[in-house]
C-alpha positions in Angstrom: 72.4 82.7 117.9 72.0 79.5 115.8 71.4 79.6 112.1 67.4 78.7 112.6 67.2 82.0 114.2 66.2 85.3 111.9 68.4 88.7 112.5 65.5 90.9 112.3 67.9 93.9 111.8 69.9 92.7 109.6 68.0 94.5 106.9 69.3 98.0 108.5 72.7 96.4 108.4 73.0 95.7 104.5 72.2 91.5 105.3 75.4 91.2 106.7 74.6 88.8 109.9 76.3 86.3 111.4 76.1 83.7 109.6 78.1 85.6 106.5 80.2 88.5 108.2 83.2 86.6 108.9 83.7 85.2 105.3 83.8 88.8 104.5 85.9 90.1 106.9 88.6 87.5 106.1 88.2 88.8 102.2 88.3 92.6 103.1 91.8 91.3 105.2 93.2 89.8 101.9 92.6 92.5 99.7 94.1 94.9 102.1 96.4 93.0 103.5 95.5 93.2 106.4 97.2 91.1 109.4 94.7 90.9 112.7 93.7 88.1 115.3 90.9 88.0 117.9 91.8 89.3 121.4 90.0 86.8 123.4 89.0 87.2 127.1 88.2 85.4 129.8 84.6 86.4 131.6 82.9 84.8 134.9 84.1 81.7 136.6 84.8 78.1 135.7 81.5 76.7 135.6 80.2 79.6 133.4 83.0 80.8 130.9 82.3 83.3 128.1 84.4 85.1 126.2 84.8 88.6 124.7 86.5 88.7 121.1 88.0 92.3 120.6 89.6 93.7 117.3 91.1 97.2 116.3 91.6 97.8 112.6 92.5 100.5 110.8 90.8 101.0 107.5 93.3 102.7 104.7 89.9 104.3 102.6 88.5 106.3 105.7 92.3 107.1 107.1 91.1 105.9 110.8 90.9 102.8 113.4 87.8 101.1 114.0 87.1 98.8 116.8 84.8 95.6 117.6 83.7 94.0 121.1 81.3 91.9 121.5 80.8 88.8 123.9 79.8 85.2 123.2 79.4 81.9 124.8 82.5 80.1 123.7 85.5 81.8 121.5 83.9 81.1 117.6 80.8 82.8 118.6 82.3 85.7 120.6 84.6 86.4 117.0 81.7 85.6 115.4 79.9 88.6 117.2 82.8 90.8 116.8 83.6 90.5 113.0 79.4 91.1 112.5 80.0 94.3 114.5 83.1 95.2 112.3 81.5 94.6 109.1 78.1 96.2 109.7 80.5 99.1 110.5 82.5 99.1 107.3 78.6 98.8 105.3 77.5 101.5 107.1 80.9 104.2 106.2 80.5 102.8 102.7 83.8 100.7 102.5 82.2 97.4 101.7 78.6 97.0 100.2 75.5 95.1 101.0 75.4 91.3 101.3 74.6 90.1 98.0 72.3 87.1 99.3 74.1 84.4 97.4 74.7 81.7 99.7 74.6 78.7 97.6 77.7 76.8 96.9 79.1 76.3 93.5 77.2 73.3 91.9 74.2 73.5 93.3 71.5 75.4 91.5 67.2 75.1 91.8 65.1 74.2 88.8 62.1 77.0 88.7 58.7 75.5 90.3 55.6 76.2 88.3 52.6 77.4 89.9 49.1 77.6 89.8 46.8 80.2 90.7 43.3 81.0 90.9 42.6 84.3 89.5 40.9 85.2 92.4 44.3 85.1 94.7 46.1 86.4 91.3 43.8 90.0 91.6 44.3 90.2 95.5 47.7 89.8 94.7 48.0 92.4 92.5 45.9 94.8 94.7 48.3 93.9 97.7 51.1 94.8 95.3 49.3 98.0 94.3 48.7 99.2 98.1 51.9 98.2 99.6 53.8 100.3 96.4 56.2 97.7 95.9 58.4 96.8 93.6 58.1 93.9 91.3 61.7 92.0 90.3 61.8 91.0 86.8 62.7 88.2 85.7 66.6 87.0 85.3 67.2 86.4 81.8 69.5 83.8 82.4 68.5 81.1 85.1 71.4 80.9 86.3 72.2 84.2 87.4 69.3 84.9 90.3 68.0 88.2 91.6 68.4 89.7 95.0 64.5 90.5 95.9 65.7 92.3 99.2 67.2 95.7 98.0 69.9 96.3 101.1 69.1 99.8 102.1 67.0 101.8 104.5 63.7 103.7 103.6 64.1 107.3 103.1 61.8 109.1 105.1 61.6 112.8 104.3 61.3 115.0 107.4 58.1 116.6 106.4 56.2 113.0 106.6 54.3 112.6 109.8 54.1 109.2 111.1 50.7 107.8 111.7 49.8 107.2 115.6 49.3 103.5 114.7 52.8 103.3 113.8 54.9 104.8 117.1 54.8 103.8 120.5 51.6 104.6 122.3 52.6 108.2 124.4 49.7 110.5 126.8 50.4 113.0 129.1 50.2 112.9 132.8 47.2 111.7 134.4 46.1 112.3 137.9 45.5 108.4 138.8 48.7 107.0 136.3 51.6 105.5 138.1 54.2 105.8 134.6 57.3 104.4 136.7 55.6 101.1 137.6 52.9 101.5 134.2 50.2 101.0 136.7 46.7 102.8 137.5 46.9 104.6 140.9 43.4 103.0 142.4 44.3 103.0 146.0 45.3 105.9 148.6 45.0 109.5 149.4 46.2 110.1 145.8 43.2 108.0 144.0 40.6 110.6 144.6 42.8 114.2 144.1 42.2 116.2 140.7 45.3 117.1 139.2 44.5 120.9 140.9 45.0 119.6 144.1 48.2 117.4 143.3 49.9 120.6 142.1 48.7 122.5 144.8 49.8 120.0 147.3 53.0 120.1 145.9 53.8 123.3 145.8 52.8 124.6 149.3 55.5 121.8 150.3 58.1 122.7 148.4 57.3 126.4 149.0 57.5 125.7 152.9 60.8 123.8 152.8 62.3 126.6 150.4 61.3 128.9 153.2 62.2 126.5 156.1 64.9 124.5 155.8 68.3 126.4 156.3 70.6 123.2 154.4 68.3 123.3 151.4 68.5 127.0 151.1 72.7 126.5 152.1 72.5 124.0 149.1 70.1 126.2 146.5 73.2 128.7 146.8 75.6 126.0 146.1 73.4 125.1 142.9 73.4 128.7 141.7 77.2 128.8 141.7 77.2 126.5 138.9 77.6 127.5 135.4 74.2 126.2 133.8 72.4 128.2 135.9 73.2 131.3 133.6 71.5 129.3 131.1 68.1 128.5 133.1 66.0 130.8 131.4 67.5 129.7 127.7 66.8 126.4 128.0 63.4 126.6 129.7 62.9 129.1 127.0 63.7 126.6 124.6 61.6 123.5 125.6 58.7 125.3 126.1 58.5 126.5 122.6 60.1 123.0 120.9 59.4 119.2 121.1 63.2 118.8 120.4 66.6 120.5 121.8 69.9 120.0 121.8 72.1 121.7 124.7 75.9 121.7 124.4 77.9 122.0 127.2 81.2 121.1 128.9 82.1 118.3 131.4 80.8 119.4 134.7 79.0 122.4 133.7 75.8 121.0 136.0 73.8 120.0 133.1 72.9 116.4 134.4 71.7 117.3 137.6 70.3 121.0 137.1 68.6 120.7 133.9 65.8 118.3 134.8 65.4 120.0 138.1 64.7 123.4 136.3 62.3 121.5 134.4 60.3 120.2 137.7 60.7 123.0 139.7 59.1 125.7 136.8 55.9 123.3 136.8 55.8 122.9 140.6 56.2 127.1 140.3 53.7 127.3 138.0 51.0 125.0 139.4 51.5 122.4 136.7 53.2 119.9 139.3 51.1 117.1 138.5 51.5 117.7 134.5 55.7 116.7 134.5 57.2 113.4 135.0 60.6 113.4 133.5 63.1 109.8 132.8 66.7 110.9 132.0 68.6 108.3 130.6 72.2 107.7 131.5 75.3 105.4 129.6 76.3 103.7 132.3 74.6 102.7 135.7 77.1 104.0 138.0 76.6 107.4 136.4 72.3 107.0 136.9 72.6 105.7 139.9 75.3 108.4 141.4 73.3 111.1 139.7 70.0 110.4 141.3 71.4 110.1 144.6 73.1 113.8 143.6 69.8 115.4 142.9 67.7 113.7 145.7 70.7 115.2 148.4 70.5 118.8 146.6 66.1 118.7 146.9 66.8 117.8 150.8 65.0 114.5 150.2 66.0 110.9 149.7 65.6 109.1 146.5 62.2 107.7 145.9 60.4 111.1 146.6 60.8 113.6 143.7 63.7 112.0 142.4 64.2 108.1 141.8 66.7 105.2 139.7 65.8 102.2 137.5 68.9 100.2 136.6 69.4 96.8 136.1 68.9 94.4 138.6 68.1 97.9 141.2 65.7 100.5 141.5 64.5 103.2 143.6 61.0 104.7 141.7 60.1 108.0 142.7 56.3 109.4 143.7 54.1 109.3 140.6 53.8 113.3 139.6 56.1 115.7 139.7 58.8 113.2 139.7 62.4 112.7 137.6 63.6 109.0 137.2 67.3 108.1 135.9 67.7 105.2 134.7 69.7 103.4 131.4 69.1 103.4 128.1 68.5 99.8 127.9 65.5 99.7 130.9 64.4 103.0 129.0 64.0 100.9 126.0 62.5 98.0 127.9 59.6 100.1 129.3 59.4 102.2 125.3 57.7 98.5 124.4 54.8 99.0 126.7 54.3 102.8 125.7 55.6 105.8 127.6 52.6 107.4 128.9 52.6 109.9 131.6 56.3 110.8 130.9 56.1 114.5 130.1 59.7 115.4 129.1 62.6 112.5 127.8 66.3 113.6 128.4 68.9 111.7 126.6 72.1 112.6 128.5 76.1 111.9 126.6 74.5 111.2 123.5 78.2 111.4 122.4 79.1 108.5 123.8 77.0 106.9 120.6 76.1 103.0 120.8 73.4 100.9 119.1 71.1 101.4 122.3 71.2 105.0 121.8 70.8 105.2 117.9 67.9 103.2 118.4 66.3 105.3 121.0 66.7 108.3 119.0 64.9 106.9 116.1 61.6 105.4 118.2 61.7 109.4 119.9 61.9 111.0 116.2 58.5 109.0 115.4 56.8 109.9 118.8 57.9 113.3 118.5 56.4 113.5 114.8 53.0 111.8 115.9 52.9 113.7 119.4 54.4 117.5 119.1 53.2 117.7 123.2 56.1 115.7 124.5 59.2 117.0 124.9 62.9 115.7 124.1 66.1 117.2 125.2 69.5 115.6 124.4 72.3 116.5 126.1 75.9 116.6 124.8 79.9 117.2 125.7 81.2 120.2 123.5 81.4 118.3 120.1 79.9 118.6 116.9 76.1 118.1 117.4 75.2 119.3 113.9 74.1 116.0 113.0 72.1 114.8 116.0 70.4 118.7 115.1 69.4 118.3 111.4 68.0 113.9 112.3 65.8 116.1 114.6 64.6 118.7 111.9 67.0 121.1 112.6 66.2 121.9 116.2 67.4 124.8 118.5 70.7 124.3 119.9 71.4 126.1 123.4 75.2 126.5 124.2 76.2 126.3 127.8 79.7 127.2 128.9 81.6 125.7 131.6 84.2 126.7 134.1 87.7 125.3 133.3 90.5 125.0 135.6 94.0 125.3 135.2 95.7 121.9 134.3 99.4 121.0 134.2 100.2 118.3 131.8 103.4 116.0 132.3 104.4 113.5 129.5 106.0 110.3 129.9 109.2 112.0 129.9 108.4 114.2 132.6 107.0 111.4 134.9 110.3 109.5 134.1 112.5 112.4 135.0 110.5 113.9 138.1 110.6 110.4 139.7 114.1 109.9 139.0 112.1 106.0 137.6 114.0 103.3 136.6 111.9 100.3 134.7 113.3 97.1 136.4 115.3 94.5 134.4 113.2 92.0 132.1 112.8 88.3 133.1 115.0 86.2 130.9 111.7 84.3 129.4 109.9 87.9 128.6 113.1 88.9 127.2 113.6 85.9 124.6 110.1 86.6 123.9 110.2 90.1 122.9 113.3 89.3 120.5 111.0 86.5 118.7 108.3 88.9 118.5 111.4 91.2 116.7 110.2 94.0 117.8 110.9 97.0 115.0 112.9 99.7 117.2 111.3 102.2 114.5 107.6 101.2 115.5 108.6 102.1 119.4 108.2 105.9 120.3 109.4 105.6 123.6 112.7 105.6 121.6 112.1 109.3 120.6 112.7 111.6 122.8 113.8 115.4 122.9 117.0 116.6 123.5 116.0 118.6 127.0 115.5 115.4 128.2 118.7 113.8 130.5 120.4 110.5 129.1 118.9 108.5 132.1 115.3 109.8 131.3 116.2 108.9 127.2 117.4 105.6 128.5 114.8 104.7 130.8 112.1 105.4 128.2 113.6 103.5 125.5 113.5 100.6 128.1 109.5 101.0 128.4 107.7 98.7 126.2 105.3 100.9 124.4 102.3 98.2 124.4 102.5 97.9 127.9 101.1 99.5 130.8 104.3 100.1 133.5 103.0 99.3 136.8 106.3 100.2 138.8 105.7 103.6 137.0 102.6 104.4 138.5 103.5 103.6 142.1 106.7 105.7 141.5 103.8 108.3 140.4 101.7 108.2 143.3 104.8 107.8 145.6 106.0 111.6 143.9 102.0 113.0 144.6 102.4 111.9 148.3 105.7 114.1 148.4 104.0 117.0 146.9 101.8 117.6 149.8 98.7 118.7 148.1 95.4 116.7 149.3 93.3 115.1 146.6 92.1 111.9 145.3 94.4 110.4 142.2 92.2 108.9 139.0 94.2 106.1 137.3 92.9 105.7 134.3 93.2 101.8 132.9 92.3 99.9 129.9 90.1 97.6 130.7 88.8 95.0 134.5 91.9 92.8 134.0 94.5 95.6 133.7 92.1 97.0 136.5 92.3 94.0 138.9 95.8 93.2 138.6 97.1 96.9 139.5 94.5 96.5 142.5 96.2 93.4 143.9 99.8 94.9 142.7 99.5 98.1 145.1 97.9 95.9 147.9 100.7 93.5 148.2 103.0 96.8 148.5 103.4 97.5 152.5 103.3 101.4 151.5 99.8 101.3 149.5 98.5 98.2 151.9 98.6 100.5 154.8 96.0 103.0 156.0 98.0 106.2 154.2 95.8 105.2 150.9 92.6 104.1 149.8 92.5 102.1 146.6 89.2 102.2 144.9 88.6 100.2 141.6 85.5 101.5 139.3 84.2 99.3 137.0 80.7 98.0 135.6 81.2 94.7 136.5 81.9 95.5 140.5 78.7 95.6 142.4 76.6 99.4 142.6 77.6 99.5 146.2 81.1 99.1 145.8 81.0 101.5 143.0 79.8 104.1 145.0 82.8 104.2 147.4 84.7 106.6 145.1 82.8 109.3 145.8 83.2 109.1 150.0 85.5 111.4 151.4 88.6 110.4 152.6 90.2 111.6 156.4 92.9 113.9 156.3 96.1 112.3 155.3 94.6 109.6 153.0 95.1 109.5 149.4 92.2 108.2 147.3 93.4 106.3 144.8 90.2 105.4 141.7 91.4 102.8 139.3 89.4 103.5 136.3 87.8 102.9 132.7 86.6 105.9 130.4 83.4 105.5 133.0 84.9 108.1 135.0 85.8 110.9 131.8 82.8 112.5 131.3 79.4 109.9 132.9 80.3 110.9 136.7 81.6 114.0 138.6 84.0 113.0 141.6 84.7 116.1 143.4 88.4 115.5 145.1 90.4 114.1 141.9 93.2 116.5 141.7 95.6 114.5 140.3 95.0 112.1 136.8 97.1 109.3 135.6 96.4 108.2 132.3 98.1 104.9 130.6 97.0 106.3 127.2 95.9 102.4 126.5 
């Protein structure tokens, strides 16, 4: 961004943008005393570098870490980015306070400028004044010492306050010739002519006669009733039928994502109403849209682009115009909220814990369409953590708790790993070794120097070889060498800091005769790997295989892969 450009939000942000943040990071760093440098990596290839500048802090007043990642064009800009995402965090959790808007360098000071008016433009003035409501600055009493005329905080809205309809997004319900996926009017085809009667009635008789006919649907409608959401079905329909906003709680892999806007459609097909619904369910992550479509287009007995479609980035499959549920991210969500959402009947805002500025956003355009237009509905969807705040930004909406099915898990700690393989870190390179002993390393600050006393003096001495801040490759081959002996079939999730770390254990297995060979499958999973490579971790292996999924977070809580029995995690 170069200075000439405005930061339109920087207003929400207490005026810190970045042109200023970093000059107040680096004073925040000396009254702490605080000792942190820029993480810089590499992204795309020669002829198009950028860079991502990544920092982890912890702040003494709140007693936590906080973290900043952002991605720029050359190294200043990317650290630019990421001290702008740091401070607007410490404005908003009250640590540092608005940006004072004095900018001018010592020295310099502006003589006032007298004006002129007619006292025509003076009474519109005031009368502009007087409608707007605002606020007029008085004057400094000393010259030198100017006024901030922006006041650094956000409007208070109370919850009672409607919003006018000029003010939101422009929102309708379902018509009978309105394409809402493509934004289009439907002026052609068999569809052009049909009242909204005959769409649902259409509908209806066809799914009706595939219930009836189709022995794999009706194999996979037992299948869906197995899950634990569907005790829930009622509830929630319950729910959205009598509110414009609800909140549902449940646990990883309860069904939510791929039941809930099904039981949605399929009560309005039921009901006759088929051509009243058109759902878009946003997801984090495109894998996870993506995936999930596909997921409840197999479970319907069609394939996507009938009742159930995808819009991500640079892909999309758009489903039939009524009657429909599109996935799709929060960003092309957001994209098509500039043109209006018309004809989308219900919004569902899936892992609204996994909070971003994307997300925040959405949920405060929604909040104004739901004041303006009670007739849509909104349902967010959550992990099992505290959604007491998302409830009272959403005037105190219902709540519907869904419980999950948990299974048994077993949970080894380094030391165990260590002792079970019998794993023995190989000797440092001379060069890494100098270089660790400049660094002078405090033996205190390294836990892998703790260990209890039921632990054998090989395990105790092969941990306190283990450099904490790194992630032991030759540890999680000696892992996956011990689940091969075990002789219990299931994919392995290895879960990985970031693509780099990602890449590298890739190519390190590969290069290893036992993992190059046919006996494993090594799958990385990672945003920046193309949708159809992606996909491949959720193919079935043949018997004798081990799956192995190289992973970010992506794969804790956006996507479901069946066959992961086993989980390695480098806690990094």
């Amino acid at each position: 961004t170069s200075e000439s450009e405005v930061d339109l939000n920087a207003d929400l942000h207490g005026g810190w943008t970045l042109e200023n943040a970093k000059a107040r990071l680096n004073q925040f760093f000396q009254k702490e005393k605080i000792q942190e440098e820029y993480k810089y990596t590499e992204m795309g290839p020669d002829h198009n570098r950028s860079f991502i500048a990544e920092m982890n802090i912890y702040v003494k007043q709140l007693g936590r870490r906080i973290f900043g990642r952002e991605h720029g064009s050359n190294k200043k800009l990317a650290a630019q980015s990421c001290a702008l995402s740091l401070v607007r965090q410490l404005y908003h959790l009250g640590v540092i306070e608005p940006y004072s808007g004095q900018t001018k360098k010592k020295g310099e000071s502006m003589e006032p400028y007298e004006v002129s008016l007619s006292s025509d433009l003076e009474n519109q003035l005031q009368k502009t004044v007087r409608e707007l409501s605002l606020e007029i600055v008085p004057l400094p009493e000393d010259a030198r010492n100017p006024v901030l005329i922006n006041v650094g905080k956000l409007a208070h809205f109370e919850p009672s306050q409607r919003q006018s309809h000029m003010e939101v997004i422009p929102w309708s319900p379902p018509h009978s010739n309105w394409n809402p996926w493509t934004g289009c009017n439907i002026d052609e085809g068999p569809l052009a002519n049909l009242t909204p009667e005959q769409i649902s009635m259409d509908l209806k008789s066809d799914f009706v006669y595939r219930l009836e006919h189709d022995p794999e649907l009706q194999r996979i409608q037992q299948e869906r009733e197995a899950l634990p959401v569907k005790n829930f079905e009622s509830e929630i329909l319950d729910a959205v039928r009598h509110n414009s906003v609800v909140v549902i709680r449940g646990a990883t892999g309860c069904g939510k994502t791929t039941q809930v806007p099904q039981y949605i459609l399929d009560e309005y097909i039921k009901t006759n109403r088929a051509a009243e619904c058109n759902i878009v369910v946003t997801q984090p992550r495109r894998i996870s849209a993506v995936s999930v479509a596909e997921r409840v287009s197999y479970e319907r007995g069609e394939q996507p682009g009938q009742s159930c479609g995808y819009s991500v980035r640079f892909e999309s499959v758009l489903p039939r115009p009524h009657a429909s549920v599109m996935f799709c991210t929060v960003g092309v969500l957001l994209r098509k909220v500039e043109a209006g959402i018309r004809g989308i009947s219900h919004v569902i805002v899936d892992e609204i814990h996994e909070r971003d500025i994307n997300t925040d956003f959405l949920l405060v355009v929604l909040r104004d369409v739901v004041q303006a237009y009670p007739e849509i509905r909104v349902i967010l969807m959550s992990a099992t953590i505290d959604t007491s705040m998302f409830c009272e930004y959403f005037f105190n909406c219902p709540i519907v708790e869904v419980f999950g099915r948990t299974y048994p898990v077993q949970d080894y700690f380094l030391e165990d790993c260590i002792q079970m393989t019998q794993f023995i870190p190989p000797p440092k390179e001379k060069k890494k070794k100098e270089k660790d002993e400049e660094n002078g390393e405090d033996d205190d600050a390294n836990c892998n120097l703790i260990c209890s006393e039921e632990y054998g003096p090989e395990t105790k001495h092969s941990m306190a070889q283990l450099n904490e801040r790194e992630t032991s490759f030759e540890l999680i081959e000696a892992l996956l060498i011990y689940i091969k002996t075990l002789n219990v079939p299931g994919a392995v999730l290895v879960f990985l800091p970031g693509w780099n770390l990602i890449y590298t254990m890739q190519k390190h297995l590969e290069m290893n005769p036992r993992f190059g060979s046919h006996q494993y499958r090594i799958l990385p999973l990672h945003s920046q790997i193309p949708l159809e490579e992606q996909r491949r971790v959720f193919d079935p292996v043949p018997p004798g295989v081990t799956k192995v999924i190289l992973s970010t977070s992506i794969a804790e809580t956006s996507i479901t892969i069946n066959d992961v029995v086993y989980v390695i995690d480098s806690c990094k």
